[in-house]
N, C-alpha and C positions, 0 to 999 in steps of 0.2 A: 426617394431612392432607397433600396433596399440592400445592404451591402451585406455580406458573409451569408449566413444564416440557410448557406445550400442543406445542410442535412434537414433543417427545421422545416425547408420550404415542401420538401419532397415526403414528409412525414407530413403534410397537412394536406400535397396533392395526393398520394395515396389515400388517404379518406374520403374524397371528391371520388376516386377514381372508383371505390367500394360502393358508394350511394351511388353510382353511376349504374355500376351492374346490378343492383335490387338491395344493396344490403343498406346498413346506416352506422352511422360510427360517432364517437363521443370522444372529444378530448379536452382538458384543461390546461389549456398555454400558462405555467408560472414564472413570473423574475418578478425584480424588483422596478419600480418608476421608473422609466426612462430606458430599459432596457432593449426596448425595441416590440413590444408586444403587439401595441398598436401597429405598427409598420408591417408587421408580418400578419396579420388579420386584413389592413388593407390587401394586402399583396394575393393575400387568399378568395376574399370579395373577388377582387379583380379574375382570378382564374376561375372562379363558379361562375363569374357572369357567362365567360368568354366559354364555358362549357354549357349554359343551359340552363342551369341553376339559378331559380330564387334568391332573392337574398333578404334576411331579414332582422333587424340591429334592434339591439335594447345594452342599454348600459347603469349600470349603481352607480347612484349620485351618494357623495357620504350626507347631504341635508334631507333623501328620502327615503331615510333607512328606516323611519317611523312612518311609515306610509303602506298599509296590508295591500299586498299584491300592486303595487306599485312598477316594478320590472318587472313580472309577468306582463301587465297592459300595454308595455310598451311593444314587446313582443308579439303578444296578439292583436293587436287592435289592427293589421292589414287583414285579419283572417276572421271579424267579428261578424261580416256578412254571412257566413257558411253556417254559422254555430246552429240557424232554425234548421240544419240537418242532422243534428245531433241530437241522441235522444233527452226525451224531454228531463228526466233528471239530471242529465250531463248540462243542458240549456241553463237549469235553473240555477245546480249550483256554481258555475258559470257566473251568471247574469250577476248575484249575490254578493261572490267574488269582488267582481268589478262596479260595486255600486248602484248598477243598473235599475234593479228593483230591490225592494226589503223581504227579506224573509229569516229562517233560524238561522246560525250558523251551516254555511257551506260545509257537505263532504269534501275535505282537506283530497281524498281520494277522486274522488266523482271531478273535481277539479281537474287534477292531474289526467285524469283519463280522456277528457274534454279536450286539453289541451293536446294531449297525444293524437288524436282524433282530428284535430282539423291542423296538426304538423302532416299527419301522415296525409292528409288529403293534397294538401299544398307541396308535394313532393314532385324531383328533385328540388330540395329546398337546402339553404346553407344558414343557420341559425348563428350568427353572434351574440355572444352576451360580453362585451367590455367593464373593467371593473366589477367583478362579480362581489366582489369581497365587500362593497356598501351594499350593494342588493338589500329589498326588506328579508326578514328570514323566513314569512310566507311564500315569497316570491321562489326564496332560493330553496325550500323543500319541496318545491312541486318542480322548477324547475330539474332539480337534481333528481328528483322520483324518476321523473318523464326520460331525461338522459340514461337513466337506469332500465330504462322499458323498450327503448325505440327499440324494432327490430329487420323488419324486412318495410321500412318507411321508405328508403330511398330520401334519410334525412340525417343531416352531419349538423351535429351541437357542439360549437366549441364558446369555452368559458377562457374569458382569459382575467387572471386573480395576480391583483399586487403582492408579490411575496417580501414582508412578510406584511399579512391583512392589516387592514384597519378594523375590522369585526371577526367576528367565529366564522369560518367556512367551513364547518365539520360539515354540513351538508354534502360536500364537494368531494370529502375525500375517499378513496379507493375506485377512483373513477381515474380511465389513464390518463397519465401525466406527461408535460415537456415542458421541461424544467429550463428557463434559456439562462444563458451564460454571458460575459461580456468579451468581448469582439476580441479577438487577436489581432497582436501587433498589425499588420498588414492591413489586417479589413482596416482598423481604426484610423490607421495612416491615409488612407484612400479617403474613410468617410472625411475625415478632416480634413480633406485636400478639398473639398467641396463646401467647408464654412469659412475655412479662412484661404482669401483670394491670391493675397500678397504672398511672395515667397516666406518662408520661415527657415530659419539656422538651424540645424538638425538637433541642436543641445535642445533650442526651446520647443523643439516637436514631440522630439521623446520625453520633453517636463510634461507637456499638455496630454500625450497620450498615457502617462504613468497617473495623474493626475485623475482624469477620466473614469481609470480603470474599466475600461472596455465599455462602458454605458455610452450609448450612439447618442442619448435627446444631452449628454454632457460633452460629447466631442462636437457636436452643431451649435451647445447654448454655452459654453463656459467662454468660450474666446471670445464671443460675441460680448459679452460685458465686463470682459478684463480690458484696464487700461490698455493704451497702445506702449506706454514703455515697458509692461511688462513682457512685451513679445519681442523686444531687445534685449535682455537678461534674463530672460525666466518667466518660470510662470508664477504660480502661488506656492507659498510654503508648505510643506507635508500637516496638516491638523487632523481630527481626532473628528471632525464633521460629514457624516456620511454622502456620497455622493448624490442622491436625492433629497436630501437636504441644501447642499449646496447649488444646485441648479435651481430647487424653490428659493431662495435666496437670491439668485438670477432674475429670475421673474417676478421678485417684488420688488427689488429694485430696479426695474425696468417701468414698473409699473406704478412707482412713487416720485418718477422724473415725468407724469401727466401731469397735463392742468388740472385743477381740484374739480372742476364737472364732471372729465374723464375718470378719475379715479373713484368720485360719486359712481357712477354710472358703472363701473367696476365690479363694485360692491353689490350694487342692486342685482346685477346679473348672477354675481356669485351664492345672491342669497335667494335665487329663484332659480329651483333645481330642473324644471320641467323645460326652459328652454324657448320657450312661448314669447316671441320676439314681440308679440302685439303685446303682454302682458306687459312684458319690459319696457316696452316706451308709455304704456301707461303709467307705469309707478312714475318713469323718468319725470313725465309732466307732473303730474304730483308733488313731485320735488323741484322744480324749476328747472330744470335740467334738459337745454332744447338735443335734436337729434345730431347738432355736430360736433356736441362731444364726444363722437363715437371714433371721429375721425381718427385722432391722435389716436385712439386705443387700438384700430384696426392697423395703421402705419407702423405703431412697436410690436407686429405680431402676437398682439395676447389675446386676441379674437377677432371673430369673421358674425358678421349679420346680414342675417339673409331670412325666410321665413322665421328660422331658428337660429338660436342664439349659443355658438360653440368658440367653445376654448382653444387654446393651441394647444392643451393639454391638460389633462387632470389634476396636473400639477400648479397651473397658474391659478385654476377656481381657488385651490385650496392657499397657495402663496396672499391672494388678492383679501382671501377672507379672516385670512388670522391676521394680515397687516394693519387690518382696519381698523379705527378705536372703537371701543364698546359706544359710543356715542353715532358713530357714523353707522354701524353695523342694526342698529335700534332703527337712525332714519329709515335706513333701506327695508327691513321688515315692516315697520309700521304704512309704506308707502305702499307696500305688496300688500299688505291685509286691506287697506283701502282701496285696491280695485280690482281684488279677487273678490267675483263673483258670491255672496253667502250661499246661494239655492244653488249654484252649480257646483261649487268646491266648496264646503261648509269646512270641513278640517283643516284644509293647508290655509284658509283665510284664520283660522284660532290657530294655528301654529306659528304663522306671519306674526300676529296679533300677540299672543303669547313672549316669544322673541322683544317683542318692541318693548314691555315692560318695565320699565326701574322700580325696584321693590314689589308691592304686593299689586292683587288687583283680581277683587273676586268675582264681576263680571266674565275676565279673561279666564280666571280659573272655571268656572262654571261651564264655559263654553268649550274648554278642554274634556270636561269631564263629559259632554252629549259625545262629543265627537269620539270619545274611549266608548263609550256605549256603542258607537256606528261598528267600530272596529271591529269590538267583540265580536258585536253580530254577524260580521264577515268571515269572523273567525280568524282575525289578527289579532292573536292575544299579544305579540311582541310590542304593536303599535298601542296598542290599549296601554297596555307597562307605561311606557314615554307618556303619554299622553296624560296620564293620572301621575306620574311622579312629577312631571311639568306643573300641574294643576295645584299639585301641594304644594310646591315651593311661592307659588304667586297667592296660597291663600294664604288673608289676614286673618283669622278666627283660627286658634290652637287648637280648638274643639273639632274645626272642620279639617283643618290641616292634617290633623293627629289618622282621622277617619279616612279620608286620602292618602294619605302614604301608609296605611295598612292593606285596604284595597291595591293600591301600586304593586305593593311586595307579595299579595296574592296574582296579581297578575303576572309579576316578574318571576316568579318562582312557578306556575303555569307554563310558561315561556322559555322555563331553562335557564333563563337568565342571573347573575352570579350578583347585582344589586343587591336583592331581596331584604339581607339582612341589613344592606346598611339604609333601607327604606322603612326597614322594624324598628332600627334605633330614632327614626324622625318621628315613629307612631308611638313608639315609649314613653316618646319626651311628653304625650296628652295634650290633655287631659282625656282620656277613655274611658266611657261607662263600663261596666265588668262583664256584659256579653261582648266589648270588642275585645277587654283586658284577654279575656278568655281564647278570643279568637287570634291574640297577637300569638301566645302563648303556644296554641297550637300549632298555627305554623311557623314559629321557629323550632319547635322540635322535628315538625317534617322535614326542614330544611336539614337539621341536623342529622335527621336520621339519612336520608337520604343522599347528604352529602359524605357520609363517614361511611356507614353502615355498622356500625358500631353500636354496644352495649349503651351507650348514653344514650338514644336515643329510643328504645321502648320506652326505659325511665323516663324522659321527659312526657313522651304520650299518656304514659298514666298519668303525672302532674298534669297535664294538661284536661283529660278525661276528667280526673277527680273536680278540676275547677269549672266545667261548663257542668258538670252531673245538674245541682240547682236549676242552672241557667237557660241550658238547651237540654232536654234528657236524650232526644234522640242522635243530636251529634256528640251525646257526651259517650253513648253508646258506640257508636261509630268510630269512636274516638280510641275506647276501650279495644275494640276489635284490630284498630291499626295496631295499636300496642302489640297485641296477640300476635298478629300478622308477622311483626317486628320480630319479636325476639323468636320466633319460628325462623326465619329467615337469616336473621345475624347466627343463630348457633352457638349463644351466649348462654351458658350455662350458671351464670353465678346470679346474682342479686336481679339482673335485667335479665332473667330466663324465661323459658315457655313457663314452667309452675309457677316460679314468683309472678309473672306478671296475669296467669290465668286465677291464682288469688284475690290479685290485686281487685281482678275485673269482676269477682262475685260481688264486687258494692255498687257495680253501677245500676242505675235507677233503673227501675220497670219500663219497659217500653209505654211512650204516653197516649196508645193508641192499641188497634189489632197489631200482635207483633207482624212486622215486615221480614222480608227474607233474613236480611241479613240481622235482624234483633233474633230467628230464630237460629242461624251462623252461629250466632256470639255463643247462645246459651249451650248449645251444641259443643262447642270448642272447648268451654269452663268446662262443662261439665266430665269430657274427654281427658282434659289435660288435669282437674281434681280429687275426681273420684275412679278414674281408669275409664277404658279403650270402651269395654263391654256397656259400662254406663251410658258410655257418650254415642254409641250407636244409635239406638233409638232416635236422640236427638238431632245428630248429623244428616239422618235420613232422611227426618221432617223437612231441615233446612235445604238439603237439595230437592224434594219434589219440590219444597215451591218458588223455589228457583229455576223450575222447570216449568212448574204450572206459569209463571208467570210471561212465558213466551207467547199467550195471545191475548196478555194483558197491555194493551195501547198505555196505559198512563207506568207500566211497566216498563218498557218497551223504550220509553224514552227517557227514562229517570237514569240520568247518569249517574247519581249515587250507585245503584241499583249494580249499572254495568260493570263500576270498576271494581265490584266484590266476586265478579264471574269468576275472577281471575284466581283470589283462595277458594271459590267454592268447587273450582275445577278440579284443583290440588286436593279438597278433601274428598270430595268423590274418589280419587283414586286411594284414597286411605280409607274407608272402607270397600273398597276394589270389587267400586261398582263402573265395570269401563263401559257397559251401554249409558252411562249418565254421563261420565267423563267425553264420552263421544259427541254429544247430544250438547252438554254446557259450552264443551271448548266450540263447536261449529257456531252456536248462537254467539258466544262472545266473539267471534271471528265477524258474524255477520252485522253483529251492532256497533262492532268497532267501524266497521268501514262503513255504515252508514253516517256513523256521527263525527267520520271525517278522524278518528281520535289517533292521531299518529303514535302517540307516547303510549297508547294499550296496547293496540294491534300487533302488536311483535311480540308481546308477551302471550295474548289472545292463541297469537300462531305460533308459537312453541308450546303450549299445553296440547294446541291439536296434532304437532310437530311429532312429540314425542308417544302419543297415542298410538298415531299413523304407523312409528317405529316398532310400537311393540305389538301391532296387529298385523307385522309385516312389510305393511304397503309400502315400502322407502321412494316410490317414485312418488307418491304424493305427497311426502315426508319431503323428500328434495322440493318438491315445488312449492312449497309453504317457506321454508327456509329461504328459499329464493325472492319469494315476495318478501318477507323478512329484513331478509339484506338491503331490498330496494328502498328502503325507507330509509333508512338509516338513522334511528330514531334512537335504538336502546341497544346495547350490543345483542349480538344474532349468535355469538358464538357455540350458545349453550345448544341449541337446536345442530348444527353442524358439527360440533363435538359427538354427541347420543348418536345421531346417524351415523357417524364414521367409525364411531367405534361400534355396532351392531354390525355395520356391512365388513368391521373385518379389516380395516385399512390403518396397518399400525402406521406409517409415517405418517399419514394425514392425521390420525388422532391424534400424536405425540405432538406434532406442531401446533395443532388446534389447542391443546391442554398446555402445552408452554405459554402461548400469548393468552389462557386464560389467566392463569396462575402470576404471571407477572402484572396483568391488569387488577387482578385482586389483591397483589400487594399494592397497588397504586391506591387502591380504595378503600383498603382495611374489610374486603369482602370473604370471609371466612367463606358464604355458602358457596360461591364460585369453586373455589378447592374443593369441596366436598363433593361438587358438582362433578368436576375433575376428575377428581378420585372415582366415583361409581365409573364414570366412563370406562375408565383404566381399568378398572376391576374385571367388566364388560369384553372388553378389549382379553384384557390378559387370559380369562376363560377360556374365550373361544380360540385363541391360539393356543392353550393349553400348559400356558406358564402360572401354575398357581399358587406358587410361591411369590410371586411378584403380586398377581390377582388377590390373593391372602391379605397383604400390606395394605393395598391400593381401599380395601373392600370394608377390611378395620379403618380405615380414616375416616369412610365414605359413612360408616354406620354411625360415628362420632355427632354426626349432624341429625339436628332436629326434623331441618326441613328433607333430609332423605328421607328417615325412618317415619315422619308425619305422612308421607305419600307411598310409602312403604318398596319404597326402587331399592336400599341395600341391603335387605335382611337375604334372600334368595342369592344374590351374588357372595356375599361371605359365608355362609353355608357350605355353597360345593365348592366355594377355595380351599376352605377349612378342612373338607373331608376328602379334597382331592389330593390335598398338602399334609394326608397323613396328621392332622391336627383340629380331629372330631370336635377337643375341650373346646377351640374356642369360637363354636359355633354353637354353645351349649345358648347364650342368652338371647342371639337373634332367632332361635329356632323356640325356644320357648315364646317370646314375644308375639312372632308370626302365627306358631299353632295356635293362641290365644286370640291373636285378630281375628284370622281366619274363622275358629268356631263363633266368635260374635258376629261377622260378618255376616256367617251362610253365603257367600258366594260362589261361584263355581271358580272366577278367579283365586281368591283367598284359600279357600279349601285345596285346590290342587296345584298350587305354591307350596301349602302347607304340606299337603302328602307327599308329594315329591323329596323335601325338604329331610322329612321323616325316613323316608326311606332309600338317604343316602348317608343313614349314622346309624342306618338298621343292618340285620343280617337276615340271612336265611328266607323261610318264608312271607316272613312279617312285610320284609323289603318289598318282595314281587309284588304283595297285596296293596303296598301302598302307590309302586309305580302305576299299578294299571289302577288304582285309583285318582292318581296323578292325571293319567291320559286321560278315565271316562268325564272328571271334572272340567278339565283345561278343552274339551272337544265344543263343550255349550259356553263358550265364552269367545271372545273377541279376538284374544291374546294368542297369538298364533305362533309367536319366535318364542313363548313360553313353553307351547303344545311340542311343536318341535324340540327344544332342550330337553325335554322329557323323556320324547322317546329316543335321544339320543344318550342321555346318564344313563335308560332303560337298557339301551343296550350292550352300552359298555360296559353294566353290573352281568348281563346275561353273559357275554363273553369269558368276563372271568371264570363266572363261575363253569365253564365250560362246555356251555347249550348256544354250538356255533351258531345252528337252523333259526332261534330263536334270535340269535343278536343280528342275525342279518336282517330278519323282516323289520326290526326295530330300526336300526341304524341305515335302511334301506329309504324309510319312511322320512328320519328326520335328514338324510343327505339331499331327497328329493325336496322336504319340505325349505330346506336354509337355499339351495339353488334357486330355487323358484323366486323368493324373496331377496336372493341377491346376497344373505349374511356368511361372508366368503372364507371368513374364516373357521367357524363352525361346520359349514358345509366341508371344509377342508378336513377338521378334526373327525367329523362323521366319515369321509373318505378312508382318514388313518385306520381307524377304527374296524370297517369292512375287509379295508386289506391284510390284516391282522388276523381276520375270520376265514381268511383263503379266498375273497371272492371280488372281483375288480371292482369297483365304481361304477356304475353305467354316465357317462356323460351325459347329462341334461338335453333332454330330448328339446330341438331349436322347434321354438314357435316366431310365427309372422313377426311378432311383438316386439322381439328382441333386437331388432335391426333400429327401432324407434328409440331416442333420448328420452330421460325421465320429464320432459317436457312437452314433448310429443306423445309422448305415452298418454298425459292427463290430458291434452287435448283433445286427443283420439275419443279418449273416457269419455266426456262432455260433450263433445259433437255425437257420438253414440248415442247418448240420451234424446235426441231431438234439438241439441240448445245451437242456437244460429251463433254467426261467426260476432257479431257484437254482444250478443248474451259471452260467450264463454271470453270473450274479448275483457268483459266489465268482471269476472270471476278472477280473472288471471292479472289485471291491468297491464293487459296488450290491446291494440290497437287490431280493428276487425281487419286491417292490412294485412299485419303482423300473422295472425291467426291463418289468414288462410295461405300465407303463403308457406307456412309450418305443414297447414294442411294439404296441399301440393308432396313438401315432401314425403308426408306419412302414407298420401294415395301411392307414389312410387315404389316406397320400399314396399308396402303391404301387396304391391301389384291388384288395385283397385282404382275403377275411374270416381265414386260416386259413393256420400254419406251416405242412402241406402244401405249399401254393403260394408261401410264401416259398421253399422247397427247389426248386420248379422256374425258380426266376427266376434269372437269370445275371448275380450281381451284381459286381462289378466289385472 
């Protein structure tokens, strides 16, 4: 029975009703235990059948939250028949995924898209997930990817999460929400008119419903196991015991008034999360335990058996499993590893098996440790983590134990997961030979770094480098260059700085082989950051061609060392401002990321091409990279949607993006976020034409390493500086830049630099430099550069009083910033013309414009020849999804037929 809950019911048929007419909708049901979530997902079930709709349940068990992709399979496994339709990458990493077959680690992506793929097939479909919040955390990032992606499926994913979790849900969040509340007086008085039979005195009605506090499974379960005299006087006295608490406390003393078989049998059940009723009376027999001990358990409603084996609530598994003594809890594991299957579930039989253990047992550990090996290869690093830190607690040998919980806390810290360190101090305790001493050493300074962002942590990188230098030379190398990477990035200027620790790094060992990319990176970077800019060119250069050469090097290719240094080598291409290479690295790290499934790069991957995208104009593909971005949720995205909104012009959207950066950077101790911040705002404040504010924002922004190493603030504080009537203090970014520049030889660099120059010039000298500005900035990439150009060009020509001259100029860059969409500049170009006597022309409407930056890139991509699941797998949307985008784009464009998208010159 489903009592109040009319605004929640009508909010869940409305998303029934949107899948109905082609679309798809996502929401996360939150409360607490007991509050009715379950009831109202029944109630939903029930109105998608009676409409049409599939339905199809999977729920987090908290004992299979070390189990990779475990709730995904629950999920898919009605729709595993379809998958041989699915292309054969999607099949295989798929297959992977769920066991099926062996191979590398699953694309984390390719997954997700798979899974999209045969949601969107099986449509109108009504996806449940209950209990999201035990979910494994494989499960729940592709889950939550896919909720992020569905679009024109004619499919509704709802998650419903115990608030507050029993695990991280960050996967979950920024996805809508319906936050439920507990019952009003009236609902609660009705529901309770329905548990308890007998009349009640109103004093003791209103005890039980204050008591309650609005929770429906506590107005059905608390009266139910209070004495009868206390419904003569009262109920329970006011304590300090949350309501979900006290109802599990319900149901374990419900469940501790069984005979001892029943309560056995309890247990067993509780401690076999799959459900598998044939499993369950296996173990029972195993235990002595005939089948009508079930009776009494199914008579106090704390479960029902049937194929499967369910609870009356998530609440009694868990009541049943903490009541039980650690003695009884052992029988029941030990009796489930004895008739699970080894060749069909080899894991969950060494996790059963594991569980049963008193004290050590290196068999069980060993067999922990194959099974973290399966995982990996699944690409459940979270499972892996559990599975090795279990392993070292059961192992007897210190030596082995030591080496197991150092692997753990690599895995844990892979995983995201917040153990790590306290799985270093089990690895501490040794004994460790000094290639692991070495390797503990290093990643707790990644830990540190990465947890802080702080100045301690290059330091520790170098301590750490200096001690494998001997040991390993090429990770001592590697080791050196996180360092660099580090104090690039924090903007620590003191002891843990770029110099200091680019010193530090002239002692690491020769590379023990042909130097590799990134031994030629390292050398590249010392040399930059020791002897200057002009020195370290040469060498920067080297290290990106063959960071480029290496794109049809197969043993390249798949060297994840390799991939995750794409990410500075992106960054320093754009510092000697080479953007056809910065183009070219960021695309390839985009494409290896999502082959190697790598969640935690990919967002980084796609903000170095994010930000490219933005300075070559393109913001619709710039939006749509952000957008995948987002979908992950992986690493914050904000930095990529900040640079975009402050180029295109949108001060409220930027200010808000730059507040919740700035206050998460105080959360982090993240200086370059600020810094990050700041250039935006600079950006920002330009093209609105406040440059007194731009001036502040731009000095901050130059303070940082990691700007002025990529070279984004030197050109912004310049024309604040000189627009701010305050030339002096753009005396040393302008020296700096002209210096780049002439070491570079780029057409970028150069006509940044001329530009730069000939906005602290006068007279002749100026003009010579702008239209050196323009002829430089014309063969390059940089196209919101080329346009500022000729818009300073012509606001210097106006003054000087050569109207004819500032119009063509400011003509060019009003067209060029409209075009590209940077609204505020196009606006300042506007100002600027009408100042010269001559109107604006409004941006002449092409086909195009009527299309979203989403459609836009579609359009793009189907233009080329690419079918609706090629651009489906580029985008991770669903070939559903795609063409019914592409429906709309044929309507607006007034076109039946991709043919004729291909002859249209989109923009």
């Amino acid at each position: 029975m489903l009592v109040g809950r009319r605004a929640e019911q009508a909010a869940l048929e409305q998303l029934l009703a949107r899948a109905q007419g082609g679309d798809s909708g996502v929401l996360v049901v939150r409360g607490e235990a007991g509050i009715g979530k379950s009831a109202l997902l029944q109630h939903m079930r029930e109105t998608a059948v009676a409409a049409g709709f599939a339905v199809h349940d999977a729920a987090g068990v908290e004992a299979e939250a070390e189990f990779a992709f475990a709730g995904l399979h629950q999920l898919c496994a009605p729709f595993l028949a379809r998958a041989a339709e699915l292309p054969e990458p999607q099949q295989a990493a798929l297959g992977v995924a769920f066991g099926l077959h062996e191979a590398a680690a699953p694309d984390r992506f390719l997954v997700g898209l798979a899974v999209l793929s045969l949601l969107a097939e099986a449509g109108p479909l009504l996806c449940v997930v209950d209990d999201a919040q035990w979910l494994d955390q494989a499960s729940a990032q592709v889950l939550a990817f896919v909720a992020r992606r569905v679009g024109a499926e004619r499919v509704v994913m709802v998650f419903a999460l115990r608030d507050p979790g029993a695990t991280d849900v960050e996967a979950f969040s920024g996805l809508p929400e319906l936050r439920l509340a507990g019952l009003g007086a009236s609902d609660a008085q009705t529901l309770l008119a329905t548990a308890v039979r007998a009349p009640l005195d109103d004093v003791v009605r209103d005890r039980i419903v204050a008591e309650a506090r609005g929770n429906p499974l506590a107005l059905l379960e608390l009266p139910r196991g209070a004495p009868a005299v206390q419904f003569a006087g009262g109920f329970e006295l006011p304590d300090v015991v949350s309501v979900p608490r006290r109802i599990e406390d319900g149901f374990r003393r419900r469940a501790n008034s069984l005979p001892a078989d029943a309560r056995m049998l309890l247990v067993v059940a509780a401690a076999e999360p799959t459900g598998d009723a044939a499993l369950l009376w296996r173990a029972a027999a195993e235990l002595g335990i005939a089948r009508e001990a079930a009776v009494p358990a199914e008579a106090a409603g704390l479960l029902e058996f049937d194929f499967r084996v369910r609870f009356r609530h998530p609440l009694v598994r868990s009541a049943v499993y903490r009541a039980a003594t650690p003695t009884d809890r052992r029988r029941a594991h030990g009796a489930l590893a004895a008739v699970t299957d080894q060749q069909v579930d080899p894991d969950r039989r060494a996790w059963h098996r594991a569980q049963a253990v008193v004290g050590t047992d290196e068999d069980a550990a060993a067999e922990l440790e194959r099974s973290a090996g399966r995982a990996r290869a699944r690409g459940g690093l979270a499972a892996a983590a559990a599975f090795l830190k279990r392993a070292a607690e059961l192992t007897p040998r210190p030596a082995v134990r030591a080496e197991r919980a150092l692997e753990a806390a690599h895995a844990k810290h892979e995983a995201g997961a917040p153990e790590a360190l306290e799985l270093l101090t089990v690895a501490a305790a040794g004994p460790l030979d000094a290639v692991a001493q070495a390797r503990l050493q290093l990643l707790n300074a990644r830990i540190a770094f990465h947890g802080a962002r702080g100045g301690e942590g290059p330091r520790m990188l170098l301590d750490a480098a200096k001690t494998l230098a001997p040991l390993d030379p090429a990770l001592s190398r590697e080791t050196y260059l996180d360092a660099l990477d580090a104090a690039i990035v924090t903007g620590d200027r003191g002891p843990g700085g770029v110099r200091a620790v680019a010193d530090a790094a002239r002692a690491a060992p020769a590379p023990p082989e042909s130097p590799r990319p990134v031994d030629l990176l390292l050398d590249g970077l010392v040399t930059t950051f020791t002897q200057g800019y002009a020195a370290g060119v040469p060498g920067l250069r080297r290290a990106l061609d063959a960071f480029n050469r290496h794109e049809r090097d197969d043993h390249a290719v798949n060297d994840g060392d390799d991939r995750r240094w794409l990410w500075l080598a992106g960054r320093t291409a754009m510092s000697v401002f080479d953007d056809q290479m910065v183009h070219a690295l960021a695309a390839r790290h985009v494409r290896l990321a999502r082959e190697a499934g790598a969640l935690a790069t990919l967002p980084a991957a796609l903000l170095v091409q994010s930000v490219m995208l933005v300075l070559s104009g393109d913001f619709s593909r710039a939006a749509e990279q952000t957008a995948i971005a987002a979908a992950t949720r992986t690493v914050p995205v904000l930095h990529g949607q900040l640079i975009l909104a402050a180029w295109r012009g949108r001060s409220d959207e930027t200010t808000e993006i730059h507040a919740t950066m700035v206050r998460e950077a105080v959360g982090r101790g993240g200086r370059t976020e600020d810094f990050l911040a700041q250039y935006a705002m600079a950006v920002l404040h330009n093209g609105l034409g406040d440059y007194p504010a731009a001036l502040v924002a731009a000095t901050r922004a130059f303070e940082s390493d990691e700007l002025t190493h990529s070279n984004l603030a030197h050109s912004e504080l310049i024309e604040a500086a000189c627009r701010s009537g305050r030339p002096e203090r753009a005396t040393a970014a302008l020296d700096q830049l002209s210096s780049r520049a002439l070491a570079s030889g780029t057409p970028w660099g150069l006509g940044l630099a001329a530009r730069s120059r000939a906005l602290v010039s006068t007279g002749p000298a100026a003009e010579e430099y702008y239209r050196e500005a323009i002829e430089q900035l014309r063969n390059c990439r940089v196209a919101t550069q080329l346009a500022r150009t000729h818009l300073v060009y012509g606001e210097w020509l106006r003054r000087q009083g050569r109207r004819q001259g500032a119009r063509q100029q400011l003509r060019t860059a009003h067209q060029l910033f409209s075009d590209m969409g940077a609204e505020a500049f196009a606006a300042r170009a506007a100002r600027e013309l009408r100042a010269t006597g001559e109107h604006p022309r409004s941006r002449s409407a092409q086909p195009s414009d009527a299309l979203t930056p989403q459609e836009l890139t579609i359009a793009r991509l189907v233009a080329t020849g690419a079918t609706s699941r090629e651009v489906g797998a580029q985008l991770f949307l669903s070939p559903r999804t795609i063409e019914a985008h592409l429906r709309s784009i044929f309507r607006k464009l007034s076109i039946t037929s991709r043919r004729q998208l291909r002859d249209l010159r989109l923009p």
